[in-house]
NULO-494889 format. One record per residue (C-alpha): z, x, y; residue number from 1; residue in three letters. Coordinates in nm, 3 decimals. Each point is the difference from the previous one (the first is absolute). Layout:
// NULO-494889
[r [Z; X; Y]; NUM; "ALA"]
...
// end
This chain:
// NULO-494889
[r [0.000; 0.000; 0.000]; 1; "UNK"]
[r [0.107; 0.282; 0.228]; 2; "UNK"]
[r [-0.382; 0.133; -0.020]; 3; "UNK"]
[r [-0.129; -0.290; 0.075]; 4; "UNK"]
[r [0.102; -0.032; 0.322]; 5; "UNK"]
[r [-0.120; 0.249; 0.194]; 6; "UNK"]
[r [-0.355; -0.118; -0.072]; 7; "UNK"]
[r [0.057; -0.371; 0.097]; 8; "UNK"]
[r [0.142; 0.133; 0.323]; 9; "UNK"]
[r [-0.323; 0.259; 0.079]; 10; "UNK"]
[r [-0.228; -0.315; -0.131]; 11; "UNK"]
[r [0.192; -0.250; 0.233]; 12; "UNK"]
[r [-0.013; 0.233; 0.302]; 13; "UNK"]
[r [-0.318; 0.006; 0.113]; 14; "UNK"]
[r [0.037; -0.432; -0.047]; 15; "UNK"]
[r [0.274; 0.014; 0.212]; 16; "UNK"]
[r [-0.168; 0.210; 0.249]; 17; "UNK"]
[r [-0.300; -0.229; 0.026]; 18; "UNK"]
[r [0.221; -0.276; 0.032]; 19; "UNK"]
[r [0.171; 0.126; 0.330]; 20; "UNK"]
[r [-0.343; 0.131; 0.133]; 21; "UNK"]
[r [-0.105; -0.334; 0.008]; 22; "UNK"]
[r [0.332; -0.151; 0.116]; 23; "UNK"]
[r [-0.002; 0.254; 0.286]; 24; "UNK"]
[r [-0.322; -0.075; 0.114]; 25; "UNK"]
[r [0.026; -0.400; -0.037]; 26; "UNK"]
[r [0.349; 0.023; 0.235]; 27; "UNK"]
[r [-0.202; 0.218; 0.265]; 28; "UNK"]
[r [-0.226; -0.213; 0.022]; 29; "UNK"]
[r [0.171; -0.300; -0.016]; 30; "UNK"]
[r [0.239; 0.162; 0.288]; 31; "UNK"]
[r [-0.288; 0.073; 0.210]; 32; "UNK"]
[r [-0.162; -0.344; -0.032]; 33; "UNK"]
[r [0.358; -0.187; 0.104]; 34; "UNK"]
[r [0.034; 0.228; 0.287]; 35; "UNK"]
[r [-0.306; -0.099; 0.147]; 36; "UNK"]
[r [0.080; -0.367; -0.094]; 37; "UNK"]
[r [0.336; 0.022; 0.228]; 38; "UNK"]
[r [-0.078; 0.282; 0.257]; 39; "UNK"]
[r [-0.409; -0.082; 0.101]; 40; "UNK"]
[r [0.111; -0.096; 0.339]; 41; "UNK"]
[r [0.124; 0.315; 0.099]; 42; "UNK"]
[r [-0.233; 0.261; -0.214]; 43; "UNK"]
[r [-0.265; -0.017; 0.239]; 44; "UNK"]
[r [0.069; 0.266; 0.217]; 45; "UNK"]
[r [0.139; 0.221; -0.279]; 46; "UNK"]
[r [-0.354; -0.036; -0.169]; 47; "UNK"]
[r [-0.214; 0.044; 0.308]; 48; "UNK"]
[r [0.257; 0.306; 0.046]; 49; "UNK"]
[r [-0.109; 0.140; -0.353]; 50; "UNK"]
[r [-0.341; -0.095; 0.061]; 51; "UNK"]
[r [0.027; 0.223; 0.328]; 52; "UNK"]
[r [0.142; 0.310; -0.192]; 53; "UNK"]
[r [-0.240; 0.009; -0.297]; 54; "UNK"]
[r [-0.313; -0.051; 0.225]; 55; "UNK"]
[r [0.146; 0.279; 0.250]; 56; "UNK"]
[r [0.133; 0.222; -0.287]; 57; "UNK"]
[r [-0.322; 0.223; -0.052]; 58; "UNK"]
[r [-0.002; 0.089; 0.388]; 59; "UNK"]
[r [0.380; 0.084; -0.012]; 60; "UNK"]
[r [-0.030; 0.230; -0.272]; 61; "UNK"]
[r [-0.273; 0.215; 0.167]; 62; "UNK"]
[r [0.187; -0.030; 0.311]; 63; "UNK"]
[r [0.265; 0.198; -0.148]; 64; "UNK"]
[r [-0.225; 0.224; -0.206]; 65; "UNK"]
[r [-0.032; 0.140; 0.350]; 66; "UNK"]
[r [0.325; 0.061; 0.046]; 67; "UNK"]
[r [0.092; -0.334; 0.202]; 68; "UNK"]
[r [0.382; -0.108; -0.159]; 69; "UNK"]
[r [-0.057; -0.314; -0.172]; 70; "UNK"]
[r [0.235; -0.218; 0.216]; 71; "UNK"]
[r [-0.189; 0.088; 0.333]; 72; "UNK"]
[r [-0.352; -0.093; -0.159]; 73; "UNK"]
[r [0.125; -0.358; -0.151]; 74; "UNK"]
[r [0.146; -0.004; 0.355]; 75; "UNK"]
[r [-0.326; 0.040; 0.160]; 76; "UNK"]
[r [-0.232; -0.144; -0.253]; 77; "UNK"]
[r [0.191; -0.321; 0.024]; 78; "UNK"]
[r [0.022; -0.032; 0.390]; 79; "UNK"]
[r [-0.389; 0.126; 0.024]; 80; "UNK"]
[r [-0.057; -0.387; -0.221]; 81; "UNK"]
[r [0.224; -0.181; 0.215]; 82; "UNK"]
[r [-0.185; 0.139; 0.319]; 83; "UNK"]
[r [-0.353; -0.118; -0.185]; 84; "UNK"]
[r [0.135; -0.349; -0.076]; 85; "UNK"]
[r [0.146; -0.053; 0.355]; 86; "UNK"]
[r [-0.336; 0.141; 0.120]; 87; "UNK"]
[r [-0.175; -0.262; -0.192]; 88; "UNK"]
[r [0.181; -0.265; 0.045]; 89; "UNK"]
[r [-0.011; 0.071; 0.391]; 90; "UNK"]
[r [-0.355; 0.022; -0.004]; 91; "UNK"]
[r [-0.085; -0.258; -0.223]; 92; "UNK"]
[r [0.205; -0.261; 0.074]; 93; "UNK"]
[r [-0.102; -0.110; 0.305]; 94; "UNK"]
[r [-0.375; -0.009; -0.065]; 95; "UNK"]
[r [0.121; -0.226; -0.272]; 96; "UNK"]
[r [0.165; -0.250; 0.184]; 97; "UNK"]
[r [-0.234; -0.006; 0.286]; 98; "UNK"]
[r [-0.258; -0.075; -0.319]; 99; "UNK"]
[r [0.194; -0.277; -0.139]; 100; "UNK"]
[r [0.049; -0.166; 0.357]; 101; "UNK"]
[r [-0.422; 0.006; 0.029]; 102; "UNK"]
[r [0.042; -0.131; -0.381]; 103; "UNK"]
[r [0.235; -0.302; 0.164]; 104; "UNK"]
[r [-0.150; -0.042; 0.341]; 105; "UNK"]
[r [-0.326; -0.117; -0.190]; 106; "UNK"]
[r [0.121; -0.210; -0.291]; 107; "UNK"]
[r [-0.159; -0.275; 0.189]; 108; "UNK"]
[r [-0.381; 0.145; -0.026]; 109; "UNK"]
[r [0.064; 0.131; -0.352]; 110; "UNK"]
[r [0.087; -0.352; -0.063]; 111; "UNK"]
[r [-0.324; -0.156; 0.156]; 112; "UNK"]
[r [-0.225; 0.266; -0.144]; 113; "UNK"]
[r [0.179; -0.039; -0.321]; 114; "UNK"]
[r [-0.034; -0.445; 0.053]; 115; "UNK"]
[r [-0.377; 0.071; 0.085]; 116; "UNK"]
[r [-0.083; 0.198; -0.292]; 117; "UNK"]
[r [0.196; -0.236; -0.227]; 118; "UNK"]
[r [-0.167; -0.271; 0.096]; 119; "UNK"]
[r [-0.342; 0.177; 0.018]; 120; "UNK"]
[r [0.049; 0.150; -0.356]; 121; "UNK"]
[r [0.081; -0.370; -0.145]; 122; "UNK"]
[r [-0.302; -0.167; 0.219]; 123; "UNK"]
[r [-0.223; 0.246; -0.247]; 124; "UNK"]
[r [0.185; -0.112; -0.286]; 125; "UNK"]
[r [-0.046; -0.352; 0.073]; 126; "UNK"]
[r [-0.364; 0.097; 0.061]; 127; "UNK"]
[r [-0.081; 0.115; -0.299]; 128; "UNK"]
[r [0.266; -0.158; -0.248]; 129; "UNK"]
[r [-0.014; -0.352; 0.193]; 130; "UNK"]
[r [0.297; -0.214; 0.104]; 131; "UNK"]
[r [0.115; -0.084; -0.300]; 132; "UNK"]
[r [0.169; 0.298; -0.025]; 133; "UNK"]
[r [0.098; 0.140; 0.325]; 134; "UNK"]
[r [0.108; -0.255; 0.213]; 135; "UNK"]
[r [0.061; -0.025; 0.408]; 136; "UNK"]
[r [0.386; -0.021; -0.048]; 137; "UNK"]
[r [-0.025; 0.382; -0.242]; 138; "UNK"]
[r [-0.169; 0.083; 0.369]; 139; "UNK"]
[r [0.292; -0.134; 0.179]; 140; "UNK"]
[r [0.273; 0.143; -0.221]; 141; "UNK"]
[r [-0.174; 0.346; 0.044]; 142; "UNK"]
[r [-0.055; 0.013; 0.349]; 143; "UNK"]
[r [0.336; -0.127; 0.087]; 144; "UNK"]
[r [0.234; 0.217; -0.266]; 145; "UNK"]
[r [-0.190; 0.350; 0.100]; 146; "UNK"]
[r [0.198; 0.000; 0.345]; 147; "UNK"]
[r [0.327; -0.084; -0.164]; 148; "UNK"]
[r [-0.066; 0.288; -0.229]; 149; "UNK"]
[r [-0.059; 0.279; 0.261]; 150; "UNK"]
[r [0.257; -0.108; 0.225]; 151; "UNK"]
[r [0.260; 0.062; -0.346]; 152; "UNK"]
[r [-0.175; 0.280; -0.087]; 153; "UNK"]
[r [0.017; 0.203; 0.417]; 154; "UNK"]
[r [0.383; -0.122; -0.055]; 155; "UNK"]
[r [0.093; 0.124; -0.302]; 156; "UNK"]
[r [-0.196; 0.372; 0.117]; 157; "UNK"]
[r [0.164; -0.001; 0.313]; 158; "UNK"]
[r [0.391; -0.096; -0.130]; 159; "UNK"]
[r [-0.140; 0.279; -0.290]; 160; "UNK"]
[r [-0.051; 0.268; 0.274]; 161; "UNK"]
[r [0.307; -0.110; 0.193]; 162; "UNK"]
[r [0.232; 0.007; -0.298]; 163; "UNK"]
[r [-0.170; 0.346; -0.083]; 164; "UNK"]
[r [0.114; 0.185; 0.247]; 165; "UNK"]
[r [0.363; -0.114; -0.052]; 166; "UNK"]
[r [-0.035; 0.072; -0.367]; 167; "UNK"]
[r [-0.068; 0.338; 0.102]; 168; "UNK"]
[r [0.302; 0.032; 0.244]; 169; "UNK"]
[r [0.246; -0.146; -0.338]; 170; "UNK"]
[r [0.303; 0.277; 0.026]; 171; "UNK"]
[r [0.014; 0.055; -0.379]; 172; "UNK"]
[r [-0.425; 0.151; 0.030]; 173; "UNK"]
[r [0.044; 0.199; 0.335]; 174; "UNK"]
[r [0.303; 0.172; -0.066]; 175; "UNK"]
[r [0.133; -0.006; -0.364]; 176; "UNK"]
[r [-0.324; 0.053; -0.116]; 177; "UNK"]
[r [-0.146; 0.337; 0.206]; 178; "UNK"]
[r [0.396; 0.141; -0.066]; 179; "UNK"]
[r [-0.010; -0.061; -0.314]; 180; "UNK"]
[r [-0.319; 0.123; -0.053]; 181; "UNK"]
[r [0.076; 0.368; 0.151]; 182; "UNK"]
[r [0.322; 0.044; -0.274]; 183; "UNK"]
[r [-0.223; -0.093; -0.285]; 184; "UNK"]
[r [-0.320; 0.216; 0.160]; 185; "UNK"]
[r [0.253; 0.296; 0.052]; 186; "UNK"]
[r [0.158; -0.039; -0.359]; 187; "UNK"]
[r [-0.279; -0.108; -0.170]; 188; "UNK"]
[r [-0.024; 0.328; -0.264]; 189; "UNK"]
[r [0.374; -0.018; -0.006]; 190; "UNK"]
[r [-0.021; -0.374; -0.142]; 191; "UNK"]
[r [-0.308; 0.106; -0.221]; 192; "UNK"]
[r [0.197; 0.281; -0.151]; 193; "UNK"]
[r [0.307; -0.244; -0.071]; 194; "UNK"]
[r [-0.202; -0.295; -0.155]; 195; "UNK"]
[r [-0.196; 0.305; -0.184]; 196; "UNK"]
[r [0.325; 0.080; -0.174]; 197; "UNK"]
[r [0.057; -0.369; -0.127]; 198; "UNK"]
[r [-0.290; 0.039; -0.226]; 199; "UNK"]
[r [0.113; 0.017; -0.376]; 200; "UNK"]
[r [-0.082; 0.356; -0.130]; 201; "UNK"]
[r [-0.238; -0.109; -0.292]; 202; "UNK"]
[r [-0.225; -0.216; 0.253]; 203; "UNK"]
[r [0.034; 0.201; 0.259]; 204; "UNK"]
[r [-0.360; 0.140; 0.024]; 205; "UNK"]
[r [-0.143; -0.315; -0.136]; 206; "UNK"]
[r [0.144; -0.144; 0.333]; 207; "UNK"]
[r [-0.069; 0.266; 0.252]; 208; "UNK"]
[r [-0.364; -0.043; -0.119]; 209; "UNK"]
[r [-0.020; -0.356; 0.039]; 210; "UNK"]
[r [0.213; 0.046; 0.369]; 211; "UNK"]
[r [-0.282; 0.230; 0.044]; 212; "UNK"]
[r [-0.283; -0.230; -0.051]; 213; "UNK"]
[r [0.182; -0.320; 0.148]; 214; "UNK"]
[r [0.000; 0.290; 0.326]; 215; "UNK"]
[r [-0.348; 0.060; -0.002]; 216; "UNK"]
[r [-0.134; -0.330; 0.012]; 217; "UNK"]
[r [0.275; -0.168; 0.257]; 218; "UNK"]
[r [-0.074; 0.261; 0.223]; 219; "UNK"]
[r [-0.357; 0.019; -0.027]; 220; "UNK"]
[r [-0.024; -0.384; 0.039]; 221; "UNK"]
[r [0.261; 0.017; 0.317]; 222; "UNK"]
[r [-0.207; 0.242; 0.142]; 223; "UNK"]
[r [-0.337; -0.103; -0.065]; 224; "UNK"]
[r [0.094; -0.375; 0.056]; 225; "UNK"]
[r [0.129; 0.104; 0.367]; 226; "UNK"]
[r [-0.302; 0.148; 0.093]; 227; "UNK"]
[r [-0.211; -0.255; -0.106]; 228; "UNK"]
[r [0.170; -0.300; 0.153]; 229; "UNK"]
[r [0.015; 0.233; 0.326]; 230; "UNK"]
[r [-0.386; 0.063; 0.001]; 231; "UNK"]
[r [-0.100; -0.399; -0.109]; 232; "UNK"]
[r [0.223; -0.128; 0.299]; 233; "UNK"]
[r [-0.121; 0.253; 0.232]; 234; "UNK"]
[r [-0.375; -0.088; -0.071]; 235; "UNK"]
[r [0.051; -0.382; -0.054]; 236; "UNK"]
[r [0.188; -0.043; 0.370]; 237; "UNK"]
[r [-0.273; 0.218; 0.177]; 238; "UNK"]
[r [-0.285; -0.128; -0.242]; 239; "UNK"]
[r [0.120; -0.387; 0.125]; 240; "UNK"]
[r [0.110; 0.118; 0.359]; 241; "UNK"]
[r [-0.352; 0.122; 0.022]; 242; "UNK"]
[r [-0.232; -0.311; -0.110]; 243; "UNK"]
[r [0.255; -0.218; 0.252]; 244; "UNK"]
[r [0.208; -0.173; -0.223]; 245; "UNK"]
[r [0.310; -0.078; 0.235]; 246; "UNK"]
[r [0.290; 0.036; -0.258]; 247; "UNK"]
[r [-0.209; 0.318; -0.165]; 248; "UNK"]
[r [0.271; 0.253; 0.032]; 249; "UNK"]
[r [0.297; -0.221; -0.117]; 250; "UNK"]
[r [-0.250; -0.139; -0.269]; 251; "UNK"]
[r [-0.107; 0.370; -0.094]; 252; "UNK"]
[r [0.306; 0.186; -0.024]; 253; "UNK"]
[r [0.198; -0.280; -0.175]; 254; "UNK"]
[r [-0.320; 0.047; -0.273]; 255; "UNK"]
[r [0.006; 0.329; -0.025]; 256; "UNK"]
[r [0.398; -0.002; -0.079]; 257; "UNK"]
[r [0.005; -0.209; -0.219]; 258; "UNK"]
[r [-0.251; 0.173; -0.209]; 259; "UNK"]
[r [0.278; 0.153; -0.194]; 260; "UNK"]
[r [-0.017; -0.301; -0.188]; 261; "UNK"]
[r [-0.359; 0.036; -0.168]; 262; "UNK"]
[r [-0.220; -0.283; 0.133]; 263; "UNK"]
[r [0.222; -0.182; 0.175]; 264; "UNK"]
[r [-0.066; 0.194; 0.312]; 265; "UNK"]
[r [-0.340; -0.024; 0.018]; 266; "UNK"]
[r [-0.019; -0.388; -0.107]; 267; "UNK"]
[r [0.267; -0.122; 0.253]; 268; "UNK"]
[r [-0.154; 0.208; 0.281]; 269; "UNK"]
[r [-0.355; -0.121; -0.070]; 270; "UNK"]
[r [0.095; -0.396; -0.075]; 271; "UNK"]
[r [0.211; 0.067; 0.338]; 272; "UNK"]
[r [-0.297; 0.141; 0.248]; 273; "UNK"]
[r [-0.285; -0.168; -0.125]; 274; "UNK"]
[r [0.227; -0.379; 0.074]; 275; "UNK"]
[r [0.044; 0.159; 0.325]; 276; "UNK"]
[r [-0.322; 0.150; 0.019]; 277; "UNK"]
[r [-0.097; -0.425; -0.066]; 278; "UNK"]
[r [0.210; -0.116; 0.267]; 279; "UNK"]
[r [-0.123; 0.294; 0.292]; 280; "UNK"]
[r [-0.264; 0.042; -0.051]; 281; "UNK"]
[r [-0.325; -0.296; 0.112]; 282; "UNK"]
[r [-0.299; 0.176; -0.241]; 283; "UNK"]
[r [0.022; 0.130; -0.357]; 284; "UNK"]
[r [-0.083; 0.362; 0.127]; 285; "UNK"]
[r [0.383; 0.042; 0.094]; 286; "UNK"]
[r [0.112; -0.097; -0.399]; 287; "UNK"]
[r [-0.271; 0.236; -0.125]; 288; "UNK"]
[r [0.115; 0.284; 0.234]; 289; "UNK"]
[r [0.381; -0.088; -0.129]; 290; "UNK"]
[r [-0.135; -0.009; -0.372]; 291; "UNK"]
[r [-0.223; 0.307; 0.024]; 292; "UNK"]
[r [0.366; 0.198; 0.106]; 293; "UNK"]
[r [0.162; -0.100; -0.263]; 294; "UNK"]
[r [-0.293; 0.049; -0.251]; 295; "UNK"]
[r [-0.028; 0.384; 0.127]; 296; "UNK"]
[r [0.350; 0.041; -0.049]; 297; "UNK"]
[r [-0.007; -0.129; -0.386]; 298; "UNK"]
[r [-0.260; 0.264; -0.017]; 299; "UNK"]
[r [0.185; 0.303; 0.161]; 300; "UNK"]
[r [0.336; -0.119; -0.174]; 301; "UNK"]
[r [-0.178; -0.015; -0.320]; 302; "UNK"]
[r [-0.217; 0.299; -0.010]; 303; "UNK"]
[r [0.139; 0.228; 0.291]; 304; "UNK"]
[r [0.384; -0.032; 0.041]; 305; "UNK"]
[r [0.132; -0.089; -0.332]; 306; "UNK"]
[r [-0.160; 0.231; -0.189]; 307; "UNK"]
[r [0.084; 0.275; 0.241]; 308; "UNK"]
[r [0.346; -0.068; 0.079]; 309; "UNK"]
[r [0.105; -0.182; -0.399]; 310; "UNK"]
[r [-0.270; 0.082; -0.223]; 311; "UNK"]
[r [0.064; 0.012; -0.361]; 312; "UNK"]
[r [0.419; 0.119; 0.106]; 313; "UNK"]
[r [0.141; -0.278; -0.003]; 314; "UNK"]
[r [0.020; -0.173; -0.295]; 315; "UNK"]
[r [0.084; -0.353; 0.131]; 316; "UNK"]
[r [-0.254; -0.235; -0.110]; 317; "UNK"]
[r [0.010; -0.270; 0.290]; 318; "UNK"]
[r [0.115; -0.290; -0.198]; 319; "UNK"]
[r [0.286; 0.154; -0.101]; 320; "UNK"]
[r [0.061; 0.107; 0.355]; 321; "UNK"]
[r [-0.049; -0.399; 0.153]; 322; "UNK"]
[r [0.198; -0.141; -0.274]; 323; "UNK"]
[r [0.300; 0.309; 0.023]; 324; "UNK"]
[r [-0.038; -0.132; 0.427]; 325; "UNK"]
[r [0.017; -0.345; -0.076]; 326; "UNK"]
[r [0.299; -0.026; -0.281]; 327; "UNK"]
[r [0.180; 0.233; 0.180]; 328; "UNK"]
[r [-0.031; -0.173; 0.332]; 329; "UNK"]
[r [0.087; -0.340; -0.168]; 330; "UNK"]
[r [0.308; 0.166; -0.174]; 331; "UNK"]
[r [0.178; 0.173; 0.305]; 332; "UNK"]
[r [-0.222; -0.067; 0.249]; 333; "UNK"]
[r [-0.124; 0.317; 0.262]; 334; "UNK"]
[r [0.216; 0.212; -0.182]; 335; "UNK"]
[r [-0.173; -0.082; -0.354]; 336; "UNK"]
[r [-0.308; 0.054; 0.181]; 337; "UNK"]
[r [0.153; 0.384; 0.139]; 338; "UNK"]
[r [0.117; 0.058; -0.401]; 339; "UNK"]
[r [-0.307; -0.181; -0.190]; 340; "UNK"]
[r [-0.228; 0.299; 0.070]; 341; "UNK"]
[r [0.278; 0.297; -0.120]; 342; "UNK"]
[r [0.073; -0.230; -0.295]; 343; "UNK"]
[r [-0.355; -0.105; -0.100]; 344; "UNK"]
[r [-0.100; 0.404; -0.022]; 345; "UNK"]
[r [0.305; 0.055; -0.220]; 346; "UNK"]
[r [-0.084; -0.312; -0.269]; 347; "UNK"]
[r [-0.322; 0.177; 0.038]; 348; "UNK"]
[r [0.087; 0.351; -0.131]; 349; "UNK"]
[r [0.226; -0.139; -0.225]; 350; "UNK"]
[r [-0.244; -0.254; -0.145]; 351; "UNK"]
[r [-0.295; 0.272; -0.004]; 352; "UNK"]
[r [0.290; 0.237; -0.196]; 353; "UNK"]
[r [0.128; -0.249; -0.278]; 354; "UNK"]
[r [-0.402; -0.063; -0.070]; 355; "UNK"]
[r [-0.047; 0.360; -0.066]; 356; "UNK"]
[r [0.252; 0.022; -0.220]; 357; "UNK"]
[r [-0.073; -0.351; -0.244]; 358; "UNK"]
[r [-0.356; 0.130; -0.002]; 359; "UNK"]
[r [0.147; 0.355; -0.103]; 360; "UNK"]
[r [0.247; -0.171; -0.256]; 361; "UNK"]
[r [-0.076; -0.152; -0.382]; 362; "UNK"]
[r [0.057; -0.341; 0.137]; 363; "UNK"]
[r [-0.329; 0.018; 0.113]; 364; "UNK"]
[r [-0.213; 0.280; -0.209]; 365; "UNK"]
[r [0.170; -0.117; -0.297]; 366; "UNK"]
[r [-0.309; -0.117; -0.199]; 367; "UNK"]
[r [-0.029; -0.333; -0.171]; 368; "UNK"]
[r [0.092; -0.018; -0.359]; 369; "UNK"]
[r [-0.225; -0.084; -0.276]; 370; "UNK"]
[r [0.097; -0.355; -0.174]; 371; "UNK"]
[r [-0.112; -0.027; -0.384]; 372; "UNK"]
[r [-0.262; -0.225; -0.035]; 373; "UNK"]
// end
């Protein structure tokens, strides 16, 4: 009995082990998933703060490769953003509201030049279809609803831009967020280094090499994604400033932003100018000058910028991207959206490294066996 034992014990260990991997890694998750269940009100700024230090990391660390201390370049990297956002913001936001005031100030000829080309669109209809099925009270109920539907539209854009500027004056983004930033920018190898030690010792390079990859694309896609959405708005506003669309800039620039979001950019900017483009403009010339911007832009996003500044790096096909946007957004609202992108590369790697190894393992090259006939 006595030499027994021992070789239950060495056969149950490795059981046991498994057991409390799995046990470990179902209560970290489960931890992390309740505290952003009770505490997504206040993460916000402590995201945007470690979005801040991983974006700014790379120009910290050859900041101090040239013999800069590490505090006094987080110090200076971090006030250098806050000076470009105030910039901005100071430049920007008073073209914008002087925009949205032209946008309100003629709600009333949007709304007739919306009426008349209601009712000129359904007099065709009724042309060629017949009465029978467009009727003078579908005219009616067209022409009169397209004012009521501008003048909500200009009010919900304008309390939007109002309310912006106070979202952007909240206490907990201006100041908890740039201080906290600079700790986390100035410790950031320091908190590396300490989560580096966690690792268990038999998956340790397993997990530095899929920390590695999960690196790679985040960064690339950061990166890559901020330039584009920089260059799209920057063409779209002077593209629709330049054919005379009224609203072009705020149109253009709120396009090009939202470009992060593959698509969604493009579509809402287009559906945007062109119904604008409809209500400003008397001839079709002005639409086609609105549509041929936005068709030259599919073209240079498409075959100019993406490849250039993505390319084959980023391995984020944009469904998974949209959907990672949209759950996370629907689960914790701007903060899922600020955490969907970090978490959607990681199921990514992860996903890409499990497949590797059931294609590698007998599960799958395991052939069939032959049944007697």
């Amino acid at each position: 009995m006595n030499e027994i034992r021992p070789v239950a014990s060495a056969a149950a260990r490795p059981q046991s082990t498994r057991t409390a991997r799995l046990l470990l890694l179902a209560a970290v998750l489960a931890a992390a998933w309740l505290m952003l269940q009770l505490f997504a009100s206040i993460l916000l700024p402590f995201v945007a703060a470690c979005g801040i230090a991983y974006v700014l990391d790379p120009a910290c660390t050859r900041l101090t490769r040239a013999r800069i201390p590490r505090g006094l370049a987080s110090l200076a990297l971090v006030l250098g953003l806050i000076l470009v956002l105030l910039l901005c913001a100071l430049l920007l936001y008073p073209v914008i509201v002087h925009q949205v005031g032209i946008l309100v100030g003629h709600v009333p000829d949007y709304a007739r030049g919306l009426s008349a080309f209601a009712t000129k669109l359904i007099g065709w209809f009724q042309q060629h279809l017949g009465p029978d099925y467009v009727d003078a009270r579908l005219s009616e109920l067209a022409s009169g609803q397209a004012g009521e539907m501008l003048g909500f539209l200009a009010g919900a854009v304008s309390r939007l831009v109002g309310g912006g500027y106070a979202l952007f004056n909240v206490l907990s983004l201006a100041i908890v967020t740039p201080v906290v930033g600079f700790y986390l920018l100035r410790d950031w190898p320091r908190v590396i280094a300490m989560v580096d030690s966690w690792l268990p010792r038999r998956y340790q390079g397993v997990l530095r090499a899929q920390a590695r990859e999960v690196d790679r694309i985040l960064s690339a896609w950061v990166r890559g994604q901020a330039m584009c959405c920089m260059i799209l708005a920057l063409f779209y506003a002077v593209g629709l400033s330049a054919v005379g669309l009224e609203l072009g800039l705020v149109v253009g620039l709120t396009a090009g932003f939202l470009s992060f979001i593959p698509y969604v950019g493009t579509i809402t900017g287009a559906v945007a100018s062109i119904g604008l483009a409809f209500a400003q403009f008397p001839t079709w010339q002005g639409v086609l000058r609105v549509v041929a911007v936005f068709l030259v832009g599919q073209i240079l996003e498409g075959y100019v910028i993406y490849p250039r500044f993505l390319g084959d790096r980023v391995e984020l096909p944009a469904v998974w991207v949209i959907f990672a946007l949209f759950a996370g957004g629907a689960a914790f609202g701007f903060l899922g959206v600020m955490l969907a992108v970090p978490v959607a590369a990681t199921l990514g790697v992860l996903t890409r490294f499990w497949l590797r190894r059931y294609l590698a393992s007998p599960l799958y090259l395991e052939p069939p066996q032959d049944r007697a006939m």
